[in-house]
HTML snippet that shows the backbone in 3Dmol.js (N, CA, C, O; Angstrom):
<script src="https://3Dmol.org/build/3Dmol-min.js"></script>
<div id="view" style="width:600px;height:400px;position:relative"></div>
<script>
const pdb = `
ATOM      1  N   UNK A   1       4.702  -6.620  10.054  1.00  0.00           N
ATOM      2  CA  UNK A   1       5.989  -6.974  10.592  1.00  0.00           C
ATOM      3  C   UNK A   1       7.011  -6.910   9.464  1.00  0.00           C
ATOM      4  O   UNK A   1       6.983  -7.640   8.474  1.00  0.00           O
ATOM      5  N   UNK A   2       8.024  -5.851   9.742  1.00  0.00           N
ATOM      6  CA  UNK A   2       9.310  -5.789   8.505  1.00  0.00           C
ATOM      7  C   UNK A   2      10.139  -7.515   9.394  1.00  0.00           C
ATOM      8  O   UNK A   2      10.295  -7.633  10.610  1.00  0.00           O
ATOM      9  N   UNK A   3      10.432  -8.350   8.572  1.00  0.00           N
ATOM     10  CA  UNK A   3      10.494  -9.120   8.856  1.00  0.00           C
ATOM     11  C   UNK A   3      12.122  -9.644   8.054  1.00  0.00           C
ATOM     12  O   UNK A   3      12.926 -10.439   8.539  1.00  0.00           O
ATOM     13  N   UNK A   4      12.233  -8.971   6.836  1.00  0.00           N
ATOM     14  CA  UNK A   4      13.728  -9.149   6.445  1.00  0.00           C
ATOM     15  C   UNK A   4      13.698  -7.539   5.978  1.00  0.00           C
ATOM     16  O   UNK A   4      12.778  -6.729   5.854  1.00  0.00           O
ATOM     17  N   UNK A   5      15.751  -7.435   5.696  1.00  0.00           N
ATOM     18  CA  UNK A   5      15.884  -5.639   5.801  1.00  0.00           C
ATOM     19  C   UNK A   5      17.467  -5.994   4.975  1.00  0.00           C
ATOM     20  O   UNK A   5      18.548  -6.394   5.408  1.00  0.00           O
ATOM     21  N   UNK A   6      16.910  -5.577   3.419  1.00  0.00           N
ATOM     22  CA  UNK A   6      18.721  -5.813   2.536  1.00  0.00           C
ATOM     23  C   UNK A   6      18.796  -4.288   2.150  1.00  0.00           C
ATOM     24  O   UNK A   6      17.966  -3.802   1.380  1.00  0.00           O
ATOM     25  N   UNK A   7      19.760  -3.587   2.677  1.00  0.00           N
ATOM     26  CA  UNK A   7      19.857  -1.924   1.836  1.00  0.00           C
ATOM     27  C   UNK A   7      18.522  -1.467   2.471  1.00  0.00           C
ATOM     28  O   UNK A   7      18.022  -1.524   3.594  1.00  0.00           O
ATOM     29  N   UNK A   8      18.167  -0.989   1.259  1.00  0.00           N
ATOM     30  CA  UNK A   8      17.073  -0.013   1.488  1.00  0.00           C
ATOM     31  C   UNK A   8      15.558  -0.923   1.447  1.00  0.00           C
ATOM     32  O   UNK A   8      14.559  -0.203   1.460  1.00  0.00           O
ATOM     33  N   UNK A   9      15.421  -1.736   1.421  1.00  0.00           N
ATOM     34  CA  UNK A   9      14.336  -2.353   0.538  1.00  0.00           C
ATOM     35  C   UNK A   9      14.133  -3.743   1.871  1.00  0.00           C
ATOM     36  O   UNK A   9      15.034  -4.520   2.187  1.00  0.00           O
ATOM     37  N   UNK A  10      12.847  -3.731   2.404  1.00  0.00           N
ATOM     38  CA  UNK A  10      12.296  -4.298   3.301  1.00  0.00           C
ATOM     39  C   UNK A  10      11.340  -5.295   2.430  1.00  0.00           C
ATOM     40  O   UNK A  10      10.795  -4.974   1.374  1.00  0.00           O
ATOM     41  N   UNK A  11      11.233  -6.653   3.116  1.00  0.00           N
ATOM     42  CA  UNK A  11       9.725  -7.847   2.886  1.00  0.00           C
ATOM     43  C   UNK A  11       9.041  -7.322   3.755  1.00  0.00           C
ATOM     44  O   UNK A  11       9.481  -6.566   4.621  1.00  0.00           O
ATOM     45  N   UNK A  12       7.911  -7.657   3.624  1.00  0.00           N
ATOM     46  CA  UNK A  12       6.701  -7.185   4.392  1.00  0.00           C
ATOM     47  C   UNK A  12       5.781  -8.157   4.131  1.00  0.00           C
ATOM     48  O   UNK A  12       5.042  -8.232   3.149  1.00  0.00           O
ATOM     49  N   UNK A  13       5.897  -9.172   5.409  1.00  0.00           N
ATOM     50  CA  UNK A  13       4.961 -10.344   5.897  1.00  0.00           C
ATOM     51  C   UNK A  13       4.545 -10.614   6.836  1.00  0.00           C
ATOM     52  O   UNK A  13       5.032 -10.010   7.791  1.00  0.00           O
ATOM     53  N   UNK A  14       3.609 -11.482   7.098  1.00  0.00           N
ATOM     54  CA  UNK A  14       2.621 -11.515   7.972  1.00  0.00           C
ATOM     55  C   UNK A  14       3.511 -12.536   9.233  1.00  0.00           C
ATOM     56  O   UNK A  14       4.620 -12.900   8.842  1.00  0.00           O
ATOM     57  N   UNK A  15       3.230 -12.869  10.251  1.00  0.00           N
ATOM     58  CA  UNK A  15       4.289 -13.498  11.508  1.00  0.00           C
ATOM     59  C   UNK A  15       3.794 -15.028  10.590  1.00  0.00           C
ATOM     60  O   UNK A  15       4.649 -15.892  10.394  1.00  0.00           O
ATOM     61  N   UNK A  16       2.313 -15.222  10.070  1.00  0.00           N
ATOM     62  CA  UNK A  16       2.268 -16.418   9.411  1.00  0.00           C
ATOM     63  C   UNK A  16       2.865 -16.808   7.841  1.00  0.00           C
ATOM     64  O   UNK A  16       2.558 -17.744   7.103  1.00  0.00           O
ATOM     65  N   UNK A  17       3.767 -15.781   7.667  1.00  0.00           N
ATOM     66  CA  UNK A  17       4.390 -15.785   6.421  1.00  0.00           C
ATOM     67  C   UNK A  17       3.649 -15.421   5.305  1.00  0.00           C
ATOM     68  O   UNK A  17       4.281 -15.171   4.279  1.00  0.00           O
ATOM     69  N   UNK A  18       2.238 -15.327   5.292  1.00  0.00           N
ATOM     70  CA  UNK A  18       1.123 -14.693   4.535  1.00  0.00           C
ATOM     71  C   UNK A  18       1.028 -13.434   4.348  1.00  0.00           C
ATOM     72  O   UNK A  18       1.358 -12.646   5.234  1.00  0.00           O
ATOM     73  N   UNK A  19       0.432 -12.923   2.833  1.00  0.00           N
ATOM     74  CA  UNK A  19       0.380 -11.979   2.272  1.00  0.00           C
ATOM     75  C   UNK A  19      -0.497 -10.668   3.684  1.00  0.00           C
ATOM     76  O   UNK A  19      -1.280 -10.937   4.596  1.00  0.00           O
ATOM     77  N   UNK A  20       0.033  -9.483   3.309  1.00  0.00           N
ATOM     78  CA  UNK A  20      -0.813  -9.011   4.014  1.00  0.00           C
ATOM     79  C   UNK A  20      -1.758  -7.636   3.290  1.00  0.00           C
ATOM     80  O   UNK A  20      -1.590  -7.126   2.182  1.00  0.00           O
ATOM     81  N   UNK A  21      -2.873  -7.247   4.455  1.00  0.00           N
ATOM     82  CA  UNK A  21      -3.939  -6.278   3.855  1.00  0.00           C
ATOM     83  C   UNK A  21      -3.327  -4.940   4.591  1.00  0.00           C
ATOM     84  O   UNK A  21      -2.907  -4.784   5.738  1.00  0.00           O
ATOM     85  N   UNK A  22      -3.420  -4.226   3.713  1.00  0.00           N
ATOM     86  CA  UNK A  22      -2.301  -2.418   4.149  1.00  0.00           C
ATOM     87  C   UNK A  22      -3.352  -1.475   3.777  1.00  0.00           C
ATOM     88  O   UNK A  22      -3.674  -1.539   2.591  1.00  0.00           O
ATOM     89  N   UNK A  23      -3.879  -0.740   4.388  1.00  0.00           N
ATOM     90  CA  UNK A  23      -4.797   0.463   4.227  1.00  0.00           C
ATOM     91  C   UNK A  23      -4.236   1.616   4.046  1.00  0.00           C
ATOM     92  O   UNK A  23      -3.900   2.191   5.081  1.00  0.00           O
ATOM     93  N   UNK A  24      -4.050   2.082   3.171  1.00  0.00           N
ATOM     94  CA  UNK A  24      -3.084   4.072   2.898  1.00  0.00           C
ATOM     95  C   UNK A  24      -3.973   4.638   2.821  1.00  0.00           C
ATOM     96  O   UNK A  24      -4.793   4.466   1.919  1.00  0.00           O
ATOM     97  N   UNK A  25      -4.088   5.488   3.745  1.00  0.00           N
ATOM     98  CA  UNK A  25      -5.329   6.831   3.708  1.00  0.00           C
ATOM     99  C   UNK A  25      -4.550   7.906   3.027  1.00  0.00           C
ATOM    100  O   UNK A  25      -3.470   8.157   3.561  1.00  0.00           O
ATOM    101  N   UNK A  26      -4.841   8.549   2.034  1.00  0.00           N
ATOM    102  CA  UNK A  26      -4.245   9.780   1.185  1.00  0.00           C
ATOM    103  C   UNK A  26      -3.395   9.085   0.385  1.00  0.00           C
ATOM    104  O   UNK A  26      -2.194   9.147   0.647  1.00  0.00           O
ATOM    105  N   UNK A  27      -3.641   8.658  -0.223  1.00  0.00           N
ATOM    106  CA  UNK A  27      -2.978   8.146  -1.427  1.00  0.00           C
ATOM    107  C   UNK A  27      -2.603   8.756  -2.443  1.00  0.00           C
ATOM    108  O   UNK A  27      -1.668   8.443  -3.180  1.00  0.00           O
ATOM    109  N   UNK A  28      -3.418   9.792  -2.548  1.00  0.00           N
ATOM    110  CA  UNK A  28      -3.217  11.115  -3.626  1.00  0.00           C
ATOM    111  C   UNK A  28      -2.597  11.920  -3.124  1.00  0.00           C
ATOM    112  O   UNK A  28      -2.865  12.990  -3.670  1.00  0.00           O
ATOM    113  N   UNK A  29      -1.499  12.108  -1.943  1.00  0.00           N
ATOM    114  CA  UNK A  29      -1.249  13.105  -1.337  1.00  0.00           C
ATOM    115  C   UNK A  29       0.137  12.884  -1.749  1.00  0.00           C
ATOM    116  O   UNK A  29       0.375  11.957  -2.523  1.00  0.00           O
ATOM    117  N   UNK A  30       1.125  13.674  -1.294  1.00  0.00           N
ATOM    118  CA  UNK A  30       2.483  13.558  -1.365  1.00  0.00           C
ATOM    119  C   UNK A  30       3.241  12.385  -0.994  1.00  0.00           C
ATOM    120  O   UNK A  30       3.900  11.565  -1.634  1.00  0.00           O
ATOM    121  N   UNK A  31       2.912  12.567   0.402  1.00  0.00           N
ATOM    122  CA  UNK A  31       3.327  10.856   0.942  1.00  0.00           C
ATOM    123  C   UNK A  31       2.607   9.623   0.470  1.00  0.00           C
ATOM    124  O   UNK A  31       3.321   8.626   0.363  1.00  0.00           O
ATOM    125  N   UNK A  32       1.619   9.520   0.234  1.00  0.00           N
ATOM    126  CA  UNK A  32       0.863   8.798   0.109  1.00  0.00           C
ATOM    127  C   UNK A  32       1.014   7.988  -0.963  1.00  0.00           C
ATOM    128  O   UNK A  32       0.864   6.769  -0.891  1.00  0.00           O
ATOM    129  N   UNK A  33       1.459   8.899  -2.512  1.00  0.00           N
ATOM    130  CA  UNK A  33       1.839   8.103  -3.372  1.00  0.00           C
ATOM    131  C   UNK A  33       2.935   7.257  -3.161  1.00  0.00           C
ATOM    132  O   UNK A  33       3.108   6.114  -3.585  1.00  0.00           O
ATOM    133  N   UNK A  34       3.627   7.926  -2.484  1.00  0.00           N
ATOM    134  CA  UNK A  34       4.832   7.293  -2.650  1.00  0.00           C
ATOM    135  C   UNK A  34       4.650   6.153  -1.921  1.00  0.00           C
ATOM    136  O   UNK A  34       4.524   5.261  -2.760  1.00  0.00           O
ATOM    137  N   UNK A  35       4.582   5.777  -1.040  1.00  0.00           N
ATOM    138  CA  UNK A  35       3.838   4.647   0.093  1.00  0.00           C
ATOM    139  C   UNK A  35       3.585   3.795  -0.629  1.00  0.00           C
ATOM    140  O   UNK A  35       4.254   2.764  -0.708  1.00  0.00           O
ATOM    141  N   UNK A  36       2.107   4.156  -1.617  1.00  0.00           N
ATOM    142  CA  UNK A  36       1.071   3.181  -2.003  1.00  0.00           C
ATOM    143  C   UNK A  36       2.361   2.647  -3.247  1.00  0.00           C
ATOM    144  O   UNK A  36       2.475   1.422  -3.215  1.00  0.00           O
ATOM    145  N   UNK A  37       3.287   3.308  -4.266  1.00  0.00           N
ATOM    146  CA  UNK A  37       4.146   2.107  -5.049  1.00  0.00           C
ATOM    147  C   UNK A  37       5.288   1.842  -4.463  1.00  0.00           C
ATOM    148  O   UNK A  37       5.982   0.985  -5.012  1.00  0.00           O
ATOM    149  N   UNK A  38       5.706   2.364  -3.444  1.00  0.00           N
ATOM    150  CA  UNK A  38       6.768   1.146  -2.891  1.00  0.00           C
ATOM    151  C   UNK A  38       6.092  -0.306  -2.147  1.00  0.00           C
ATOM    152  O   UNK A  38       6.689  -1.339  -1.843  1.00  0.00           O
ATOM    153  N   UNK A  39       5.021  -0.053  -2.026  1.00  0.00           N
ATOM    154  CA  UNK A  39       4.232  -0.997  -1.114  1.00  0.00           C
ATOM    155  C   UNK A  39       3.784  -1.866  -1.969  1.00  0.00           C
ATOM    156  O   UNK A  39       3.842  -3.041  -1.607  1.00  0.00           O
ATOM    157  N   UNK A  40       3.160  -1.540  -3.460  1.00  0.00           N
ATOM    158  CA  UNK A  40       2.901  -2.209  -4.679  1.00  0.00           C
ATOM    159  C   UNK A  40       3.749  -3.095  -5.161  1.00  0.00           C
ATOM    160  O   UNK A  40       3.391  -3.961  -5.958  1.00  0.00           O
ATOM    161  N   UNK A  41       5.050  -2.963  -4.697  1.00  0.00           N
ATOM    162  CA  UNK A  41       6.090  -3.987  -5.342  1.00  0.00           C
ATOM    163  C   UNK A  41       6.175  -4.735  -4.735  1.00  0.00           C
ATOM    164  O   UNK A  41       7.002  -5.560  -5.123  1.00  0.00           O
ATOM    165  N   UNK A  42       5.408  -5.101  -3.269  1.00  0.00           N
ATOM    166  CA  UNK A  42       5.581  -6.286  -2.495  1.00  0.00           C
ATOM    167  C   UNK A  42       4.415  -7.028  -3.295  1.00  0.00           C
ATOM    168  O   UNK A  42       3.744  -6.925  -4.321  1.00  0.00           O
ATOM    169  N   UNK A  43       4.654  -8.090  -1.834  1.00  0.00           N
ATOM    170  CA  UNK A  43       3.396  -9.270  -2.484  1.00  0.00           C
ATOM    171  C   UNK A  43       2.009  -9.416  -1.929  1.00  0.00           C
ATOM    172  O   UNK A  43       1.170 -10.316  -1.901  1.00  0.00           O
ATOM    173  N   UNK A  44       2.118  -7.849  -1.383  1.00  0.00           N
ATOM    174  CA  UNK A  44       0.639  -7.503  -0.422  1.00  0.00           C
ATOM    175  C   UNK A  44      -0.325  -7.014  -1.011  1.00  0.00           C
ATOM    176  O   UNK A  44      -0.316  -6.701  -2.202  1.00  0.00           O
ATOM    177  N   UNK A  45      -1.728  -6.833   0.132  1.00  0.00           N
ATOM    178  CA  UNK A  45      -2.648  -6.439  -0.611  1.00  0.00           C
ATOM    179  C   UNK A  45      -2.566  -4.919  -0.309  1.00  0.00           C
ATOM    180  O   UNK A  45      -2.139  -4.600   0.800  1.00  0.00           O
ATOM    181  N   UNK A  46      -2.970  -3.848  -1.275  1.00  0.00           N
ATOM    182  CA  UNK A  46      -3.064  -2.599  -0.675  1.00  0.00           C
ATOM    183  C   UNK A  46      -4.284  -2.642  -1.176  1.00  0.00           C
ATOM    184  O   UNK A  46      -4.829  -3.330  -2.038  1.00  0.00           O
ATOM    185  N   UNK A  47      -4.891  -1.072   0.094  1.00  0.00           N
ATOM    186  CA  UNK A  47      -6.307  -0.421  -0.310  1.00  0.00           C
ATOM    187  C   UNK A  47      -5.790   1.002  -0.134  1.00  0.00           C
ATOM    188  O   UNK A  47      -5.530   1.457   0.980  1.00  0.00           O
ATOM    189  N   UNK A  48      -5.643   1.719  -1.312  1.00  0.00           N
ATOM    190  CA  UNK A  48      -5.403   2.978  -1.459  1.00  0.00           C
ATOM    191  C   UNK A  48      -6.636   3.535  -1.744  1.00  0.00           C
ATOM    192  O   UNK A  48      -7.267   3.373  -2.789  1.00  0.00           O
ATOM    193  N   UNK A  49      -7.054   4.388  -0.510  1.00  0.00           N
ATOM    194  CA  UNK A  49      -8.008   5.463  -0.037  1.00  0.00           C
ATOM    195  C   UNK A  49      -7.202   6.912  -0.022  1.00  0.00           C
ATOM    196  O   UNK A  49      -6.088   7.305   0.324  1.00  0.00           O
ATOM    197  N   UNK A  50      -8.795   7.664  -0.783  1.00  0.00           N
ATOM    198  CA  UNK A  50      -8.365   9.616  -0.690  1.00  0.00           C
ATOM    199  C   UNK A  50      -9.628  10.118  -1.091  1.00  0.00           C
ATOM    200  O   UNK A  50     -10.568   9.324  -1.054  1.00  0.00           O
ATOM    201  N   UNK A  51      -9.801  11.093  -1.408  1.00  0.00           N
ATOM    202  CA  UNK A  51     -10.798  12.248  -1.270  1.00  0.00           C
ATOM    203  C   UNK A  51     -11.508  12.221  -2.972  1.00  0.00           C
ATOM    204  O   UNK A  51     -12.585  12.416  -3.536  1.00  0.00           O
ATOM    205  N   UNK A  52     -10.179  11.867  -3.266  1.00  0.00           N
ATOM    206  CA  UNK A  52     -10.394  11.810  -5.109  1.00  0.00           C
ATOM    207  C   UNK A  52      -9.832  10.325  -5.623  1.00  0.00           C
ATOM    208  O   UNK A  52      -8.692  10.169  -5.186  1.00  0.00           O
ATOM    209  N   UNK A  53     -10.214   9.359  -6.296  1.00  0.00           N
ATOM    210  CA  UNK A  53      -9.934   7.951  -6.339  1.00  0.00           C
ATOM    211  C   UNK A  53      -8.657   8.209  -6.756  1.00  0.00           C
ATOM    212  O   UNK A  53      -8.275   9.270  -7.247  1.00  0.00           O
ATOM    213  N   UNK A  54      -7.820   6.962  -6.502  1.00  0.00           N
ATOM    214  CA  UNK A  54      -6.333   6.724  -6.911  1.00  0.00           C
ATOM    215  C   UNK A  54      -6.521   5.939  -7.845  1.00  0.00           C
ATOM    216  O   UNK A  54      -7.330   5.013  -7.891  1.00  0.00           O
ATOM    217  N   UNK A  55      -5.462   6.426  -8.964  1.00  0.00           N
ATOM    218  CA  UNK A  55      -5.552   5.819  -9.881  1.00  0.00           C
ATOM    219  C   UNK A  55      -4.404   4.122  -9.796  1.00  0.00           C
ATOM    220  O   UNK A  55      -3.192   3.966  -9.941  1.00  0.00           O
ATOM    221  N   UNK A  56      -5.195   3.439  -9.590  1.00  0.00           N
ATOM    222  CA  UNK A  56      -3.792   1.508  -9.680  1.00  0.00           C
ATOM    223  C   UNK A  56      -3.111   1.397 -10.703  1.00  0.00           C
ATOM    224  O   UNK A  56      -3.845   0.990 -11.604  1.00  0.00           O
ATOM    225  N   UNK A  57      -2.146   1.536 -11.028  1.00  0.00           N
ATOM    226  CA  UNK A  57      -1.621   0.629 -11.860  1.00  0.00           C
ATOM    227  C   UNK A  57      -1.267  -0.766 -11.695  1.00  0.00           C
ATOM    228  O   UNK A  57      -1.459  -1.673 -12.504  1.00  0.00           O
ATOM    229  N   UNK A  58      -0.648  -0.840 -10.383  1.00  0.00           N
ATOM    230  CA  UNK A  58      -0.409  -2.342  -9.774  1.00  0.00           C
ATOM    231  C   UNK A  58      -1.445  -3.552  -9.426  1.00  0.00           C
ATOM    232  O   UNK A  58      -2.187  -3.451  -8.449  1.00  0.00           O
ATOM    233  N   UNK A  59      -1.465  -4.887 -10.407  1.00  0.00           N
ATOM    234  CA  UNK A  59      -2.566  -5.493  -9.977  1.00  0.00           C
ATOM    235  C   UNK A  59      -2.826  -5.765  -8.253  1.00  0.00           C
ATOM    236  O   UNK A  59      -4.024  -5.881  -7.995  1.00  0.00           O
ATOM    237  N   UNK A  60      -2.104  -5.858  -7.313  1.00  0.00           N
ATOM    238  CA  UNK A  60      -2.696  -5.668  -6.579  1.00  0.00           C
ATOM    239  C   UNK A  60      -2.812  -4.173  -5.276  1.00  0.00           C
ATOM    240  O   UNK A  60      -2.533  -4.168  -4.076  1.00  0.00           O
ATOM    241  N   UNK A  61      -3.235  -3.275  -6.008  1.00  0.00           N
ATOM    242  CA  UNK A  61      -3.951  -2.382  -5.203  1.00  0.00           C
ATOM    243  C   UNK A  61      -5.406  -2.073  -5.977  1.00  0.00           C
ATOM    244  O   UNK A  61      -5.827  -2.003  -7.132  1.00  0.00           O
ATOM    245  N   UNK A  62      -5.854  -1.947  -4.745  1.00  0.00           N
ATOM    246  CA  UNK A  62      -7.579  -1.763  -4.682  1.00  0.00           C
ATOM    247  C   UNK A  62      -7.240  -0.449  -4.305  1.00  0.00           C
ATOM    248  O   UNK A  62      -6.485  -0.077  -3.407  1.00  0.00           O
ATOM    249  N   UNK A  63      -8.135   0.433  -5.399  1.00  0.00           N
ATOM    250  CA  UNK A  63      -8.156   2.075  -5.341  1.00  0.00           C
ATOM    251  C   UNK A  63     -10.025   2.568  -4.467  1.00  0.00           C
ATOM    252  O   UNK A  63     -11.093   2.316  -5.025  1.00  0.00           O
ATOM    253  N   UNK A  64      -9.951   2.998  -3.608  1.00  0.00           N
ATOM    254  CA  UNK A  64     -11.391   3.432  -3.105  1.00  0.00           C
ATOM    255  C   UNK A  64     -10.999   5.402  -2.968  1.00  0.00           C
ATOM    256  O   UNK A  64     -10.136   6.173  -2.547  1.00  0.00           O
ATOM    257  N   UNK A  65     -12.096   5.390  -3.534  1.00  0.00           N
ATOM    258  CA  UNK A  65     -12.643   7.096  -3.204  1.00  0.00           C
ATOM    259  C   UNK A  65     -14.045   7.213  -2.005  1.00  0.00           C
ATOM    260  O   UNK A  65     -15.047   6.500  -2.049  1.00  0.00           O
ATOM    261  N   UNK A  66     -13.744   8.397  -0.893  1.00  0.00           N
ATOM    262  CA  UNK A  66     -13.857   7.826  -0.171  1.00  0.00           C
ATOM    263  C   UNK A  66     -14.574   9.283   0.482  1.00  0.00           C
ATOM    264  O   UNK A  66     -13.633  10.077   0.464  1.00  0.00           O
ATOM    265  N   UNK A  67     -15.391   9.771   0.862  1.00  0.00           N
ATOM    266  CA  UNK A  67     -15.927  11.374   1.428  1.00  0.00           C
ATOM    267  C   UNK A  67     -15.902  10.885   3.448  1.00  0.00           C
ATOM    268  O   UNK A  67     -16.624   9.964   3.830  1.00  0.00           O
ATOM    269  N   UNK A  68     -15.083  11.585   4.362  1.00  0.00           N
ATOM    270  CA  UNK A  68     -15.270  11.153   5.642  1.00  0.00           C
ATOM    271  C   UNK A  68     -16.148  12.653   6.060  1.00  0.00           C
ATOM    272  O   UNK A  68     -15.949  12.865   7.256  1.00  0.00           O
ATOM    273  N   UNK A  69     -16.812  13.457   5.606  1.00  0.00           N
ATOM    274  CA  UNK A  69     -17.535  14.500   5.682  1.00  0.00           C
ATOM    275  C   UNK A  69     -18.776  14.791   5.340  1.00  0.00           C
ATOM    276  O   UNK A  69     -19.223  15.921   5.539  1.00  0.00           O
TER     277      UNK A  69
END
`;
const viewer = $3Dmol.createViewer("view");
viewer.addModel(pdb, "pdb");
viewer.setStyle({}, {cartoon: {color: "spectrum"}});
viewer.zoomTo();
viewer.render();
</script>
């Protein structure tokens, strides 16, 4: 739930005001990066999933490499 909206730049919280868990499939992809660090600057959890592991810089994203084949 986008839940507040200043400019460009959205919070992203849970309806219980709690942190939340965000799954990005392709994380290594074009979109994907970009996703996984605008999403990094919140106060959520990410799991950045792809074909080839993502590299985190942000303590909270969890990087998984991942074969669906």
């Amino acid at each position: 739930m986008i839940k507040q909206i200043h400019g460009t730049s959205a919070k992203l919280t849970s309806s219980r005001g709690s942190r939340m868990k965000i799954l990005v499939t392709g994380a290594n992809g074009f979109l994907g990066r970009g996703i996984v660090e605008r999403l990094a600057q919140t106060n959520n959890i990410i799991t950045a999933v792809d074909f080839t592991k993502y590299e985190a810089e942000h303590k909270n994203v969890i990087a998984r490499k991942i074969n669906l084949f």
